[in-house]
N, C-alpha and C positions, 0 to 999 in steps of 0.2 A: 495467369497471363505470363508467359514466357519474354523473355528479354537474352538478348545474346551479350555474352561478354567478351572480348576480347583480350587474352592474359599473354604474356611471354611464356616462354619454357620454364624460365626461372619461376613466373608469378604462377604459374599452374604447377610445377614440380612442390610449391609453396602449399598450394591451398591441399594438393592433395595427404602433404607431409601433413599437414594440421588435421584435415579430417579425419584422415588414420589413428591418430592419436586419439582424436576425441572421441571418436565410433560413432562417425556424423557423414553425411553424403557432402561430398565437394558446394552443393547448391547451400547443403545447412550453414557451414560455413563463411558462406560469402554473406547471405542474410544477416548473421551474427554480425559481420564487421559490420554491414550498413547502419545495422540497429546501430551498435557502437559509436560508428561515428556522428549518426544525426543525435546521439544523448551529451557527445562530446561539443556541439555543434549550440544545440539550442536545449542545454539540462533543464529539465521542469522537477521544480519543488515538491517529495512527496508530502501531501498534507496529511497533518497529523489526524486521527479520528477522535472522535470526542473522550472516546477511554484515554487516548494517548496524551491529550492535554492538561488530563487530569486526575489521570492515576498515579500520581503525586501528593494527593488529599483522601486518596481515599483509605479509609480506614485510621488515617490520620488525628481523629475527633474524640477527645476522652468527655466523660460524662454524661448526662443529656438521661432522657428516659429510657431505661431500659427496655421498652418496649416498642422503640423509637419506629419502627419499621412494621409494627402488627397496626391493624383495622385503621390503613392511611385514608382507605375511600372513606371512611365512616367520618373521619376527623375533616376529610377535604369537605365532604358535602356540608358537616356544621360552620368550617370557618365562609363557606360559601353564604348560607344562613345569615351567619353574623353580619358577616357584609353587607347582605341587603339589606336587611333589618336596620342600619346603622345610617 
């Protein structure tokens, strides 16, 4: 969708100095500031993903069974067992 802008000689002598430099079209430009200013405007928190919460512990753990990570199904489906059983 197209939008017209209207710039001075100065603010157009501006956007095209900038684009030159970046090896971006005068339109890329202007997009860029807008992104910019609506993050300067209203910043949204990036959230962390669950690795990032907690890739802090990982590996973090001394001891435990050495085989702590083989046949987990075999072990979920007994404690499952237990459970009902119980």
């Amino acid at each position: 969708m197209g939008t017209s802008v209207r710039l001075s000689a100065q603010e157009e002598r501006l956007v095209a100095r900038v684009a030159k430099r970046r090896g971006e079209t005068k339109s890329d430009v202007i997009r860029s500031a807008i992104v910019s200013l609506a993050k300067e405007d209203h910043p949204h928190p990036v959230r962390p993903t669950p690795y990032d919460a907690m890739k802090h512990l990982i590996g973090c753990v001394s001891g435990g069974p050495p085989d702590l990570s083989t046949r987990t199904g075999e072990r979920f489906r007994e404690a499952l067992l237990r459970r009902r059983s119980s």
